[in-house]
C-alpha positions, 0 to 999 in steps of 0.5 A: 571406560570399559564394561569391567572398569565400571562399577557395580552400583548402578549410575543414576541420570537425571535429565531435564526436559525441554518442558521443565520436566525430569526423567531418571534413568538407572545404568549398571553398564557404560550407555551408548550416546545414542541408546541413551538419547532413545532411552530418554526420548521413550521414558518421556513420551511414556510419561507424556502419554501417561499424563495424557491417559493415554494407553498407547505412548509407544514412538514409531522407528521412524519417529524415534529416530528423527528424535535423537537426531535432533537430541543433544545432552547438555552436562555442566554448561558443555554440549556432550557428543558420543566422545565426551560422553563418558563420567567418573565412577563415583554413584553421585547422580549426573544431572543432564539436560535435553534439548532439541535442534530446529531444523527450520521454520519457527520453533514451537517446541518450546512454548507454553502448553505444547506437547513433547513432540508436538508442533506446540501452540500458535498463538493468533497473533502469529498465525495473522502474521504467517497468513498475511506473508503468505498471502503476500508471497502469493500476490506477489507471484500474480499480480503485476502493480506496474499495470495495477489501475487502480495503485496510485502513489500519493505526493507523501509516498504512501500508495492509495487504492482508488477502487477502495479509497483506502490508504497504505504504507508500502507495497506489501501492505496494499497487496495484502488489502488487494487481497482483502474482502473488501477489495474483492467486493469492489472488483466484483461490483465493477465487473458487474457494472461493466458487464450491464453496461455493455449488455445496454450498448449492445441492445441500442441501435447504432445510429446511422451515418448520414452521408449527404453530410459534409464531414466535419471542418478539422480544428485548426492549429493554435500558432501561440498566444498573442502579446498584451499589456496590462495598464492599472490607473485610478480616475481623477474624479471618481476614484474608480480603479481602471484596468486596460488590457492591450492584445497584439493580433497580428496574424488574426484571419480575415474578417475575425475581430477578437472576443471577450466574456467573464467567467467565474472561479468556478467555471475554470479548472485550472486553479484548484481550489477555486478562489471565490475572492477573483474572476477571469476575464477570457481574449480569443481570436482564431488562430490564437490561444484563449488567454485569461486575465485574473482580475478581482471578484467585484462589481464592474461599472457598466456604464458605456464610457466606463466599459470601452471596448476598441478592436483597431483593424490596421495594427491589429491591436484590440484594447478594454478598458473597464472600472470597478464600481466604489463606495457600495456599487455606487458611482460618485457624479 
């Protein structure tokens, strides 16, 4: 529509801000797409200025012009460009409504209480969540978890941080803890701690070496465990419970008879956690392997013939016989 084709009564635009305001604008000639979208972007930085008490609510060029790259007008549910751009000649009011694009990042032009134009209003729930992305993003970068000492993985496949006893669902998480005061306080403590201990080895003396000496006899080579037997019986007379254990050494050194002794559920580290309900009864000979026997936790009769030990040099075989003490600790006659 050209200039003489418009009419003389002047057209009247309503337009509805992105903060739920109105701006009303009066043309008497075609506007240009753009020099509306100035216009309207003036007119509302006048009046945010003016609400704001403030004397200066002028934008500079630059700013202007950032702002109606972004400005788009909206008429009727349809996105208006310069082509569209273009109405009846009838003086009804056009109802517009301005919008912005985002060009990036998180949009907070549209929040509750920010300013037209401004970055808006944070709130602290999403600065928290930025702030921990960053700090991820930058843990990342330095810090290696395939040479973390103190990254564990735990047998439900969560990770644990051994410096901090702290648990933590992924990788992400255990980053941001590493970055935390509290992990920074323990790796503080620790390289204090390192730091006197080698302070207190530097001032000790070395001991010397003694020469004369002869060095020490290396550890021999174990050549596997021995073969045995396990026999379980009850006497006739006293219904005492018997055990029996037969060792087979047939490559035992010479002049070596092999030996026993007893120990406790919480001697051994083996089965964790200890059984107080059972104990251990221990066979070594050299070159063989120590072998344990679990047997039950209760008193064993040590009576000679009920306590028999027999180490049989030509076949190499070495027997114990023991019985468990019934009715109380006592022994029926």
């Amino acid at each position: 529509m050209t200039a003489k084709e418009y009419p003389s009564t002047p057209l009247q635009f309503l337009v509805e801000t992105p903060a739920s305001g109105t701006v009303s604008l009066l043309w008497n000639v075609p506007p240009r797409y753009g020099d509306f979208l100035l216009q309207v972007v003036d007119r509302i930085a006048a009046r945010e200025g003016k609400k704001e008490r403030d004397e200066d609510c002028t934008l500079s060029q630059s700013k202007r012009r950032k702002l109606s790259q972004t400005a788009y007008l909206v008429h009727e549910g349809k996105i208006l460009d310069e082509e569209d751009f273009s109405f009846t000649s009838n003086a009804q009011p056009r109802f517009l409504r301005l919008g912005f694009r985002v060009l990036g990042g998180i949009d907070r032009q549209n929040r509750v209480g920010s300013k037209f134009g401004g970055g808006g209003v944070s709130s602290a729930q999403q600065t928290e969540r930025e702030r921990k992305e960053r700090l991820k993003k930058l843990a990342l970068e330095s810090i290696d978890l395939a040479k973390d000492p103190y990254l564990v993985r735990n047998h439900l496949g969560s990770y644990e941080c051994k410096l901090c006893l702290t648990l933590h669902r992924d990788e992400a998480n255990y980053l941001s803890h590493t970055q935390g005061k509290k992990h920074q306080q323990g790796l503080a403590r620790r390289a204090h701690l390192e730091k006197l201990k080698q302070e207190r080895e530097g001032t000790v003396a070395m001991p010397t070496v003694d020469t004369t000496k002869p060095s020490p006899v290396p550890r021999k080579v174990r050549i596997g465990r021995p073969a045995y037997q396990v026999f379980k019986s009850r006497d006739a007379d006293t219904d005492q419970r018997c055990l029996s254990f037969e060792l087979q050494y047939p490559e035992i050194e010479e002049d070596l008879q092999p030996r026993h002794r007893f120990m406790s559920a919480f001697e051994q580290r083996v089965e964790s956690p200890p059984d107080r309900r059972y104990q251990y009864l221990l066979f070594a000979a050299e070159p063989y392997e120590t072998v344990a026997f679990k047997i039950p936790n209760e008193p064993v009769d040590k009576d000679p013939n009920r306590f028999v030990t027999h180490w049989d040099d030509e076949t190499k075989k070495f027997t114990l016989t023991l019985y468990f003490v019934e009715n109380g600790g006592k022994t029926e006659p």
